[in-house]
C-alpha positions as CSV (number, residue, x, y, z in Angstrom):
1,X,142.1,126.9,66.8
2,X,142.6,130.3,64.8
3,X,141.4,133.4,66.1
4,X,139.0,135.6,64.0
5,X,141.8,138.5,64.0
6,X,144.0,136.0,62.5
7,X,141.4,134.6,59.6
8,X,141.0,138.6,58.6
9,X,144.6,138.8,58.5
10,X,144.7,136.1,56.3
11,X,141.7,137.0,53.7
12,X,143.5,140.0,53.9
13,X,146.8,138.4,52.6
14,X,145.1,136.7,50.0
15,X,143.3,139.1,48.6
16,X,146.5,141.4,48.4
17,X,148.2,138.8,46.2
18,X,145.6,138.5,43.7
19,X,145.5,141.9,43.2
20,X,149.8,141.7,43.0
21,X,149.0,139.0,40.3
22,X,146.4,141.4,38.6
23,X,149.0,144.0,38.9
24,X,151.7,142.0,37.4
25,X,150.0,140.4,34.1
26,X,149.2,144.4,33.7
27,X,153.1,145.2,33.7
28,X,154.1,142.6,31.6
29,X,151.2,143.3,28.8
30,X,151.9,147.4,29.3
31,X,156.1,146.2,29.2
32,X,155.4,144.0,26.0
33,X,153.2,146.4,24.0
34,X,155.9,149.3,24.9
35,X,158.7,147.2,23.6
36,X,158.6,143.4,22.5
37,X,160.4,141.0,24.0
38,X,162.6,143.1,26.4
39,X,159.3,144.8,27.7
40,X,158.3,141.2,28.6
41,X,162.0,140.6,30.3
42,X,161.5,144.2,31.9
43,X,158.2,143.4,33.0
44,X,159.1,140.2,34.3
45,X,161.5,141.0,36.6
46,X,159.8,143.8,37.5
47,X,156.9,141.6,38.8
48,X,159.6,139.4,40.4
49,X,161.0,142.1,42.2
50,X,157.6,143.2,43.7
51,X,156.4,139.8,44.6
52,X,159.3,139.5,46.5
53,X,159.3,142.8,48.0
54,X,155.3,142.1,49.2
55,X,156.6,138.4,50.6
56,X,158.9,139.9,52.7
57,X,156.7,142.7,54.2
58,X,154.0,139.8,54.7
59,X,156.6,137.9,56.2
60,X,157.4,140.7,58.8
61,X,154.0,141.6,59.5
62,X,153.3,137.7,60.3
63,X,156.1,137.4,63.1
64,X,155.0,137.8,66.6
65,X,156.9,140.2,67.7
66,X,159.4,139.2,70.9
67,X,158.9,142.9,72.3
68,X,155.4,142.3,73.4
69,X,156.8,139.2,75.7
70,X,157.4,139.8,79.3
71,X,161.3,139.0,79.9
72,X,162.2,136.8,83.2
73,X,163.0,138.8,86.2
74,X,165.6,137.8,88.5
75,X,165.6,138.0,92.1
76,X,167.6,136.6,95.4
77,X,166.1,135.9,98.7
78,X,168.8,135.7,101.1
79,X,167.7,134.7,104.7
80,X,170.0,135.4,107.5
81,X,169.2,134.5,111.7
82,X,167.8,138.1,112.1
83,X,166.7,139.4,108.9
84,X,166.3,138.8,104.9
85,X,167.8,140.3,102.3
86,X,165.8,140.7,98.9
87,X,168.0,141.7,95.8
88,X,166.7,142.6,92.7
89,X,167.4,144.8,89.3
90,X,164.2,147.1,88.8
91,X,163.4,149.2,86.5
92,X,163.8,153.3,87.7
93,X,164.0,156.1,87.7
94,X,164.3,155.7,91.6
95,X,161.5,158.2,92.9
96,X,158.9,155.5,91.3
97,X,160.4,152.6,93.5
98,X,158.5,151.6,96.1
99,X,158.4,148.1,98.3
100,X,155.8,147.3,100.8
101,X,154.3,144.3,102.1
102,X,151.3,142.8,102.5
103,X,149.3,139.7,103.0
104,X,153.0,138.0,103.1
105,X,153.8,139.2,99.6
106,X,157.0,141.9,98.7
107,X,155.3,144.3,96.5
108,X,157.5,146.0,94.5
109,X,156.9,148.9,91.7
110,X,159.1,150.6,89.5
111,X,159.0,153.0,86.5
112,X,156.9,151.7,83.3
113,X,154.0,150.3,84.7
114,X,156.4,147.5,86.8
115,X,155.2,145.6,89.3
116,X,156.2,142.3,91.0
117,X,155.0,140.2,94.0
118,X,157.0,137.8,95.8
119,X,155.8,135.8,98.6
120,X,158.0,136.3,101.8
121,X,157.4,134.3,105.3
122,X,154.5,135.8,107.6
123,X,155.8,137.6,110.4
124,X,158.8,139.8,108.9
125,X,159.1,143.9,108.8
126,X,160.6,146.2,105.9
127,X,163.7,147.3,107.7
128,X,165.3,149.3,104.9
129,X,165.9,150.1,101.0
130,X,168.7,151.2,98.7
131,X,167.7,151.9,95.4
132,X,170.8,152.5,93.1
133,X,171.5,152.0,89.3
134,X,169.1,149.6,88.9
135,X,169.5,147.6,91.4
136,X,167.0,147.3,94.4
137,X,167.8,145.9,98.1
138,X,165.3,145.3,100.4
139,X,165.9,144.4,104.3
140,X,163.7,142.6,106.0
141,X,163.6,142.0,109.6
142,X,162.3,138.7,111.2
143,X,159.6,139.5,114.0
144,X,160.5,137.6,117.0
145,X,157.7,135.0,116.8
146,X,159.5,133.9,113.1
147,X,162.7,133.9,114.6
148,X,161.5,131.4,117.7
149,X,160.5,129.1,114.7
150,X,163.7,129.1,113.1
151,X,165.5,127.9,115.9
């Protein structure tokens, strides 16, 4: 199912190469008047020229472009008898890092608008953070109750 947005784009499209075709019957009459038949040659490959130049920048304007999607972000859990370790690369500078839990999740922000959740068991503290290039650790320490679980 199209989207309106795309179904302008396309009139749109159409409409600009009629009026290329319009433009290019004019070069070729204006080429052959001028100067026989290598005004028509002239104004032939003149056209061609331009209808390829106007494909391509239709072309470009019609790809999606890949910097609008989100890339994958990687992240390690590591789970030890006392605590858990999160590792992950975040985006800086470091003053706009921040981690903090809550309702079970690892929130974590970082400069440009980042944020991430990732759901850690109930029942564990922040212990500590080290933020350096790029790279965020997080300790996490079990609560006694979580640890009783475990063994």
């Amino acid at each position: 199912m199209r989207r309106e947005g795309e179904k302008k784009d396309e009139t749109l499209g159409n409409l600009l190469m009629v009026g290329v075709a319009v433009v290019i019957i004019l070069l070729i009459v204006l080429f052959k008047l001028k100067a026989g038949i290598l005004g028509v040659i002239i104004g032939t490959v003149a056209a061609l020229v331009l209808i390829y130049w106007l494909m391509e920048v239709k072309r470009i304007f019609q790809e999606k472009a890949p910097a609008l999607e989100e890339p994958e972000w990687f992240y390690d859990l590591i789970e030890e008898e006392e605590n858990i370790t999160f590792v992950a690369k975040v985006p800086g500078p470091a003053q706009e890092v921040k981690v903090k839990i809550v309702r079970g999740m690892l929130e974590v922000r970082g400069g440009g608008n980042f944020l991430k959740r990732i759901q850690v068991p109930k029942g564990v503290e922040l212990q500590d953070e080290k933020y350096a290039n790029g790279i965020l650790q997080v300790r996490l320490r079990k609560t006694e109750t979580l640890q009783q679980q475990d063994a």
